[in-house]
C-alpha positions in Angstrom: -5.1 -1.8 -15.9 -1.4 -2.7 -15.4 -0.8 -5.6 -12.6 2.1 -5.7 -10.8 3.1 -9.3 -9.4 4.2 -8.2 -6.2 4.1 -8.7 -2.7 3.2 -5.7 -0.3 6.1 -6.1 2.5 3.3 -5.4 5.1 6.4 -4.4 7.7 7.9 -1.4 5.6 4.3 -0.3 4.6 3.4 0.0 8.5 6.3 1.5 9.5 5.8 3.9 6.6 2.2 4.4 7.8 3.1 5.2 11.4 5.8 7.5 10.4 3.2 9.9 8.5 1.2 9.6 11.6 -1.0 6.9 10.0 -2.4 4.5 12.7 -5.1 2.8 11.2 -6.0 1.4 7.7 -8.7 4.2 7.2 -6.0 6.3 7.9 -4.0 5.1 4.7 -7.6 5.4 2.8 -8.1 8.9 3.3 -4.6 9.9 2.7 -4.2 7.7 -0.5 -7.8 8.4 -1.9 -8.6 4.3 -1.9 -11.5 3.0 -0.8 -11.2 0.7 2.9 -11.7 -2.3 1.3 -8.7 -2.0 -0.9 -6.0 -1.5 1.5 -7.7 -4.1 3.5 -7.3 -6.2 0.8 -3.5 -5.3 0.8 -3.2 -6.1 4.2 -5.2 -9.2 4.6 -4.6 -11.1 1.1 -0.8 -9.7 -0.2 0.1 -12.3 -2.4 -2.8 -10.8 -4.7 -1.1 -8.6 -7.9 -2.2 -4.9 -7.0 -2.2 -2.0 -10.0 0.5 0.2 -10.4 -1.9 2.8 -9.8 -2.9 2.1 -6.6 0.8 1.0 -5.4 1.7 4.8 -6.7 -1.2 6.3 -4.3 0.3 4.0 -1.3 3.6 4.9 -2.2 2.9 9.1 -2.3 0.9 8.7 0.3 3.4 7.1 2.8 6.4 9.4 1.4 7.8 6.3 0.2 8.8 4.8 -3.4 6.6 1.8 -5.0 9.9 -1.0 -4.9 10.2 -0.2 -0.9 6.9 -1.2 -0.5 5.9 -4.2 -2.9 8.3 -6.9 -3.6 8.9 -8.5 -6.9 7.7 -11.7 -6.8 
């Protein structure tokens, strides 16, 4: 599974979240088809490489494109 070395900008991502009505992070679960403790882990540790695969299902899932979301870095 392909790692990316980036950083989830936790302020887009919630923005993103409450502008498709998301308002919890079960909310961005259901919608993304990841399990809780995933986008937990987003939340609470983001300096940890997430998969390309699961920054894609964030990404649909908030309307938004993978490099708005994670930085580089």
């Amino acid at each position: 599974m392909a790692l990316f070395k980036h950083k989830v900008k936790k302020d887009v991502l919630l923005l993103a979240m409450l502008g498709k009505g998301f308002f919890t992070q079960a909310d961005l679960s259901v919608k993304s088809g990841l399990n809780r403790a995933t986008i937990s882990k987003i939340f609470n540790k983001p300096e940890k490489p997430v998969s390309y695969q699961t920054a894609r299902k964030i990404a649909i899932a908030t309307g938004k494109a993978v490099d708005e979301l994670f930085t580089i870095g």
